[in-house]
C-alpha positions as CSV (number, residue, x, y, z in Angstrom):
1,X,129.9,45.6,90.5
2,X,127.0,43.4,91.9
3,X,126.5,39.5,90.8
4,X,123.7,40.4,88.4
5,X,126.1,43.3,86.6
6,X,128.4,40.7,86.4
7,X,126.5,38.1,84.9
8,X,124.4,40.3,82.3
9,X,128.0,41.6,81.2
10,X,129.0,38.0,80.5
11,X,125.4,37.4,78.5
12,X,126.1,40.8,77.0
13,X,129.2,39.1,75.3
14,X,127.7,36.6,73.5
15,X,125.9,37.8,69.8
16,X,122.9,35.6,70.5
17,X,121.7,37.0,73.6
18,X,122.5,40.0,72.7
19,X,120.4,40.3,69.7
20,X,117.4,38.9,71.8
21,X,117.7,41.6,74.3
22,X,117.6,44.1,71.9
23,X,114.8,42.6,70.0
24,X,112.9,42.4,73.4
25,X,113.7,45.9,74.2
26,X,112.6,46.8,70.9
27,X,109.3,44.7,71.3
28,X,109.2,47.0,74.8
29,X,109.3,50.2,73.1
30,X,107.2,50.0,70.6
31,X,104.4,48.6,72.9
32,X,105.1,51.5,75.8
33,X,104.6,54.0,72.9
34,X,101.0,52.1,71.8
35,X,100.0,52.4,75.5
36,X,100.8,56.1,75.4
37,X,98.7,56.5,71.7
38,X,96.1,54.1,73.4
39,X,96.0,57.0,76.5
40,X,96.2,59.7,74.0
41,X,93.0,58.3,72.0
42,X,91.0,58.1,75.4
43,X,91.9,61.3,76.2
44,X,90.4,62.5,73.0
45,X,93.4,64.5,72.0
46,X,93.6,66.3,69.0
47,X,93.7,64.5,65.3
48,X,97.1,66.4,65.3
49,X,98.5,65.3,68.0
50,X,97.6,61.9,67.6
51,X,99.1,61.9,64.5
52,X,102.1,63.0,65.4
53,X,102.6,60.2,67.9
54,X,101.6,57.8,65.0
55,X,104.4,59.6,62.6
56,X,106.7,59.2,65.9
57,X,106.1,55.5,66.0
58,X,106.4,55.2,62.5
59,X,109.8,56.4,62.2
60,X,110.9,54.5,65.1
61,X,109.6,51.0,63.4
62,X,111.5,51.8,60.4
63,X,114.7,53.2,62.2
64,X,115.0,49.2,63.4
């Protein structure tokens, strides 16, 4: 195990920091799959699939 494993392990124990990371990675998510509906749009794919990217992002928002 490197320093950094080491040292995110020890973050990783406190409740604090680990609530922010997952709120970051959260945050992350959730903007990677806007970028992809963004790319989708531009693409001009179909109102289907579209819409299923929306109902995908939709149930991941409320599954937080």
């Amino acid at each position: 195990m490197n320093i950094a494993e080491k040292y995110f392990k020890k973050q990783v124990s406190s409740e604090e920091f680990r609530r922010s990371f997952l709120e970051e990675k959260i945050k992350l998510d959730i903007e990677y799959r806007l970028e992809e509906l963004k790319k989708d749009i531009q693409k001009h794919k179909s109102p289907e699939e579209l819409i299923k990217k929306v109902d995908s992002i939709e149930q991941f928002v409320l599954s937080v």
